[in-house]
C-alpha positions as CSV (number, residue, x, y, z in Angstrom):
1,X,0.0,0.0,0.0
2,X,1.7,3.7,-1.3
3,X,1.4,6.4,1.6
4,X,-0.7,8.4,-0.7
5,X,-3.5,5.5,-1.1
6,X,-3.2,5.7,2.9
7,X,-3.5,8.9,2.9
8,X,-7.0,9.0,0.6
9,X,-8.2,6.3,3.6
10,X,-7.1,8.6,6.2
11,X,-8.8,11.5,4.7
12,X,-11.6,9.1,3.8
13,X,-12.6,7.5,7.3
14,X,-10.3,9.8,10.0
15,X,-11.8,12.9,10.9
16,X,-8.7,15.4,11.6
17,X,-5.5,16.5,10.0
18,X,-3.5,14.4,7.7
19,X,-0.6,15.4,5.2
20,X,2.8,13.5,3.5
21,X,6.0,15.2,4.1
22,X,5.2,17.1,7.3
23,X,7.8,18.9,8.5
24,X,8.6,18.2,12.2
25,X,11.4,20.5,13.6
26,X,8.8,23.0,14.9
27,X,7.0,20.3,16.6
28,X,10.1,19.3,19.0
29,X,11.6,21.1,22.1
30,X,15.1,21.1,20.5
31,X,13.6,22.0,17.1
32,X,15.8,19.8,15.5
33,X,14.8,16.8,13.1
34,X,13.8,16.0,9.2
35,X,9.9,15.3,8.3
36,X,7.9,12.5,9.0
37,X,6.6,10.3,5.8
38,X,2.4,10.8,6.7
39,X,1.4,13.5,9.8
40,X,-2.1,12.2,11.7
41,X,-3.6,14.5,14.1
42,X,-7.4,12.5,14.8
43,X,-10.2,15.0,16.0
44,X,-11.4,12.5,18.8
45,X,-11.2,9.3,20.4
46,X,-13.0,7.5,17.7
47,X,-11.2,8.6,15.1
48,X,-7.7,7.8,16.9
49,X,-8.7,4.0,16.7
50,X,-9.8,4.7,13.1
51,X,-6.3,6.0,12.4
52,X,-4.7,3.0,14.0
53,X,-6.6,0.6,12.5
54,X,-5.8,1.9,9.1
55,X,-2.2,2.0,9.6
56,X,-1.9,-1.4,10.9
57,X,-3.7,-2.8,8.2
58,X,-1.5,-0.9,5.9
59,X,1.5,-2.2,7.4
60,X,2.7,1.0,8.3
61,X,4.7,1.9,11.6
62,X,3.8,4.7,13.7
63,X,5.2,7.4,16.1
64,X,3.6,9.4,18.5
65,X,4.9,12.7,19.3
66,X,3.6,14.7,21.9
67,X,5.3,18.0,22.7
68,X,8.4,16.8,21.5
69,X,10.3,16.9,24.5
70,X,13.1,13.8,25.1
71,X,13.1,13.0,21.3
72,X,15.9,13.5,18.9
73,X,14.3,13.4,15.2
74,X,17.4,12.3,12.4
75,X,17.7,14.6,9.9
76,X,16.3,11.9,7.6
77,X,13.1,11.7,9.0
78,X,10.4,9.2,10.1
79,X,9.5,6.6,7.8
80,X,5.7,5.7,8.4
81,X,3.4,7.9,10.6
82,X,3.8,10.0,13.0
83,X,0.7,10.7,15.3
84,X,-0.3,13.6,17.3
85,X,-3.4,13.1,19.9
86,X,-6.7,14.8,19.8
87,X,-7.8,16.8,22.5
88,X,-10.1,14.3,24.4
89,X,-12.4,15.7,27.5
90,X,-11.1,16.2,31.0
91,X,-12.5,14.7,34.1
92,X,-12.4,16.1,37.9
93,X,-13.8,14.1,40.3
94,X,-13.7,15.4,43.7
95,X,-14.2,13.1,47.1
96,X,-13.5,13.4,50.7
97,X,-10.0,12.5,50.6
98,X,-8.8,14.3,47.6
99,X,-9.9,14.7,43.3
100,X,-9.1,12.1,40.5
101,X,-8.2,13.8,37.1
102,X,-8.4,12.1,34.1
103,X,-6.4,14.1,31.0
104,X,-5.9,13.5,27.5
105,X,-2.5,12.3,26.7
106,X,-1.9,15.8,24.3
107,X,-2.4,17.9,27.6
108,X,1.2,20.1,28.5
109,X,2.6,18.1,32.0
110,X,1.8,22.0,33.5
111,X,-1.9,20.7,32.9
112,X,-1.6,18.9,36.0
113,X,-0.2,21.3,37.9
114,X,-3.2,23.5,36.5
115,X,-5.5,21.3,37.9
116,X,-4.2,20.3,41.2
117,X,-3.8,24.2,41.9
118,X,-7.5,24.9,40.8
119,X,-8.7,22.1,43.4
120,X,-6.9,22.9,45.9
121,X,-5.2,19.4,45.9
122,X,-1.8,18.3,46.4
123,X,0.8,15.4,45.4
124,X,2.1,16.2,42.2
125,X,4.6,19.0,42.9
126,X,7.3,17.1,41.1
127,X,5.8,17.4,38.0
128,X,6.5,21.2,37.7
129,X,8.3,22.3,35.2
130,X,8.8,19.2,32.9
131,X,8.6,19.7,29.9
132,X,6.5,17.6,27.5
133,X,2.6,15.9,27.2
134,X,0.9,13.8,29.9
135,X,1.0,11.2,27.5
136,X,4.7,11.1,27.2
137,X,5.0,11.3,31.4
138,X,3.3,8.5,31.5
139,X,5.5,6.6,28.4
140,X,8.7,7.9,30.2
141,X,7.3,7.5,33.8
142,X,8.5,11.3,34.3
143,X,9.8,12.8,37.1
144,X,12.3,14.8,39.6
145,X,14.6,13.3,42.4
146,X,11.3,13.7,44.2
147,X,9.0,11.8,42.5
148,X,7.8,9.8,39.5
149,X,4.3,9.6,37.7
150,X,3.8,6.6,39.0
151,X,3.5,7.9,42.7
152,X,-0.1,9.8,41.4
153,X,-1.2,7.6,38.4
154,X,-4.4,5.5,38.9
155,X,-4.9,4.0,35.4
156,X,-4.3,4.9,32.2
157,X,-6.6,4.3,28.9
158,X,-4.9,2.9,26.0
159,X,-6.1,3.4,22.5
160,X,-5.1,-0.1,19.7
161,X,-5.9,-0.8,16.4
162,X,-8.8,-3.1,18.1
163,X,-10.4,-0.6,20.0
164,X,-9.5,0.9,23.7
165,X,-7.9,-0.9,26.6
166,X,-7.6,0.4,30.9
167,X,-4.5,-0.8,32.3
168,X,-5.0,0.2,36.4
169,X,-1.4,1.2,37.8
170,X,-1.4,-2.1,39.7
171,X,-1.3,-3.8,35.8
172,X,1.8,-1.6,35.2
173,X,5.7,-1.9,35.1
174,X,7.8,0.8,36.0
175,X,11.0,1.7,36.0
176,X,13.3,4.7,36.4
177,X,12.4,6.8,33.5
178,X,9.9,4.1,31.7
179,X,6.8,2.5,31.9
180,X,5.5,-0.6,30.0
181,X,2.7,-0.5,27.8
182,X,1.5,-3.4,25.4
183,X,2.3,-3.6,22.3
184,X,0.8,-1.1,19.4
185,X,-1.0,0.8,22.1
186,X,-1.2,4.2,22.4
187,X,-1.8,6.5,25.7
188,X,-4.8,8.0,25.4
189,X,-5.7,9.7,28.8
190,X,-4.4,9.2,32.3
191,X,-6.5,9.1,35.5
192,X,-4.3,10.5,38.5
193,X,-5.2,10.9,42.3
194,X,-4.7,13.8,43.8
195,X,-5.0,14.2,47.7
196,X,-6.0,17.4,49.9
197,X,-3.1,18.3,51.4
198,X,-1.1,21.2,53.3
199,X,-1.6,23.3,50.3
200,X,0.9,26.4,51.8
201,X,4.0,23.8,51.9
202,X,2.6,22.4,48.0
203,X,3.0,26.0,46.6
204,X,6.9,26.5,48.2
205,X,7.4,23.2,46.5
206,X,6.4,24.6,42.9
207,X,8.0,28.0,43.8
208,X,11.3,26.5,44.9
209,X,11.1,23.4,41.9
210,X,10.4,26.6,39.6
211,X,13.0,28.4,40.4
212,X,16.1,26.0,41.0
213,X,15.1,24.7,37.3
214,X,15.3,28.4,36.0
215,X,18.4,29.0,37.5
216,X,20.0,25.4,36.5
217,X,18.5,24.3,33.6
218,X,19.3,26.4,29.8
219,X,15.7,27.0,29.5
220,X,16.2,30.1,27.4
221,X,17.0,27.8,24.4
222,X,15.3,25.3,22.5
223,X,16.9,21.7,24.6
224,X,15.4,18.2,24.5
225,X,15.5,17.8,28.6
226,X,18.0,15.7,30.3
227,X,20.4,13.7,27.6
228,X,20.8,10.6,30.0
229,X,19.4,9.2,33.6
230,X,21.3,10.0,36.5
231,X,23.0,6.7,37.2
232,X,23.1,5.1,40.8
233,X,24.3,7.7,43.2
234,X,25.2,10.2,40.8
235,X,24.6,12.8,38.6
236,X,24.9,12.7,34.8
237,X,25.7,16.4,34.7
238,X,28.7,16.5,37.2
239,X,30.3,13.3,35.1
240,X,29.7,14.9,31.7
241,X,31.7,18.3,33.2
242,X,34.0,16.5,35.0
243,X,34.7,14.7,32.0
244,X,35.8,18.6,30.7
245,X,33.0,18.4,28.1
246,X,30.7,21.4,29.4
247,X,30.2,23.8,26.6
248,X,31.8,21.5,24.2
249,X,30.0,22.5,20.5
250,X,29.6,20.5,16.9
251,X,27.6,22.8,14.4
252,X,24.7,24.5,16.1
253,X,24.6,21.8,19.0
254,X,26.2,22.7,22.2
255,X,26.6,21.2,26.0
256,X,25.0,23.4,27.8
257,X,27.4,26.0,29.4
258,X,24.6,25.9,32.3
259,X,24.1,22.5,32.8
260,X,26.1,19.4,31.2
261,X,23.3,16.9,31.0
262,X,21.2,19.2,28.6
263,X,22.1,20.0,24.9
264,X,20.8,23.1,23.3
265,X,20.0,24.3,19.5
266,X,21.9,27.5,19.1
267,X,20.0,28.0,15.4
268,X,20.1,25.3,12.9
269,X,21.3,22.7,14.3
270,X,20.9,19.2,13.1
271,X,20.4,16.0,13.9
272,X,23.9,14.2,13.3
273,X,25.4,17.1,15.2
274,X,23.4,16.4,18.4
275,X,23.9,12.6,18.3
276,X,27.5,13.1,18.1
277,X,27.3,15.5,20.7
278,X,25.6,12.8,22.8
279,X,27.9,10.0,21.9
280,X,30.6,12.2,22.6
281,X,29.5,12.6,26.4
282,X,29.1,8.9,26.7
283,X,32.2,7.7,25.3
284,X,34.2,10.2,27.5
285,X,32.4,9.6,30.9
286,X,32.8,5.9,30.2
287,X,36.6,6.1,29.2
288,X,37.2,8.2,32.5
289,X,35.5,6.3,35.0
290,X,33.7,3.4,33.6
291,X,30.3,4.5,34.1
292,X,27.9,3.8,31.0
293,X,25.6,6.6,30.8
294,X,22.3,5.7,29.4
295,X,20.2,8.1,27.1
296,X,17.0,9.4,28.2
297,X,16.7,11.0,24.3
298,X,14.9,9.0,22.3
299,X,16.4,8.6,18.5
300,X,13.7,8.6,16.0
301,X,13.8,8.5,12.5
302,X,16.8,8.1,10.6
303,X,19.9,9.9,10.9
């Protein structure tokens, strides 16, 4: 099957956007990356399986990408699909203990931060400030030295080519910095719990959170997020400049002169310069002191 006689399907039985050769820089946090084969953006839930079914039966692969954040597109694009979720409805339900929110997996992570602050609910603090969708926290299981997604997340609501799944947290595997989902599933919306709480103490946490990140992270540049997981004990960053490679630059990439663990876009960067950038860190920290760093940037496409 061509991508254009997908496409006429798409267009045909998909409600939403669809187009071949979409340009996909814009649509990441580093704005780096080539364009992706066929763009799918479904109106609803409805149409999401629609879209999946199609591709499947196509044979065609798929991405999704949320808000872009912790992905490194290759200059040579994404062969297949690339998905973008609809905007499905929001759910608040308060009780006696505390409210459960459900969110589409397109919401901003600050959605939840939104939400907790308008109920005057507490637990997620961590969550300020990461970048990204709600859909990707719950793929990456994200998080700060002071908590992961998994600490708040109830269930989450998958979307297949056969229709849509619930997977309660109990049903889930985590691990530092990743969750796993079945196969060909796609987040669709996540139910979190959050309780009633001191909510004095919760705002000093996002203040604080807020305002160590501004003054740590290279914000003021387009970055994808941390470039590997802290390993046991200690800090990617601190290796990475102790290896002497802070502010170390190929093309447009750079390690960040603010912090080493991040990698920033001065203007026109590509892909091939990042990666090297990235292999570059790992290669030196390993040489030096035998640790393996492991990348928390995901490498899509090809490069």
């Amino acid at each position: 099957m061509s991508l254009a006689a997908t496409l006429e399907r798409l267009r045909a039985h998909v409600r939403g956007e669809h187009a071949l050769d979409e340009p996909l820089a814009s649509r990441t946090s580093v704005r780096i990356g080539g364009n992706a084969d066929l763009f799918v953006q479904p109106a609803d839930a409805d149409a999401l399986v629609a879209a999946l079914k199609i591709l499947a039966d196509d044979g065609l692969p798929w991405h999704v990408l949320g808000g872009g954040a912790n992905s490194l597109i290759g200059d040579g694009g994404i062969r297949g699909a690339v998905l973008r979720l609809p905007n499905l409805p929001e759910q608040v339900e308060a009780g006696p203990e505390g409210v459960t929110v459900t969110l589409a997996a397109g919401s901003p992570i600050a959605k939840i931060i939104q939400v907790m602050r308008k109920q005057r609910a507490t637990g997620a603090e961590f969550m300020a400030g990461i970048p990204g969708t709600v859909g990707g926290a719950v793929t990456m299981n994200a998080g700060t030295k002071n908590g992961s997604l998994e600490r708040v997340l109830v269930r989450v609501e998958l979307a297949t080519p056969e229709g849509f799944i619930t997977r309660e947290r109990d049903a889930l595997q985590f691990a530092y910095r990743f969750t796993h989902l079945p196969e060909r599933s796609v987040v669709a919306r996540a139910t979190l719990r959050l309780p009633f709480g001191n909510l004095e103490a919760s705002e000093k946490k996002i203040t604080d959170d807020l305002a160590y990140r501004r003054s740590t992270q290279p914000l003021q540049l387009p970055n994808f997020g941390s470039s590997f997981v802290n390993p046991p004990n200690g800090s990617a960053g601190r290796l990475i400049e102790e290896s002497g490679l802070k502010g170390h630059r190929i093309g447009g990439a750079q390690i960040s002169e603010v912090h080493a663990n991040f990698i920033v876009n001065h203007g026109g960067a590509r892909a091939a310069e990042a990666r090297a950038l990235l292999e570059l860190m790992q290669s030196t920290v390993r040489e030096r002191t035998g640790i393996e760093l492991r990348r928390e940037v995901k490498f899509v496409g090809e490069f």
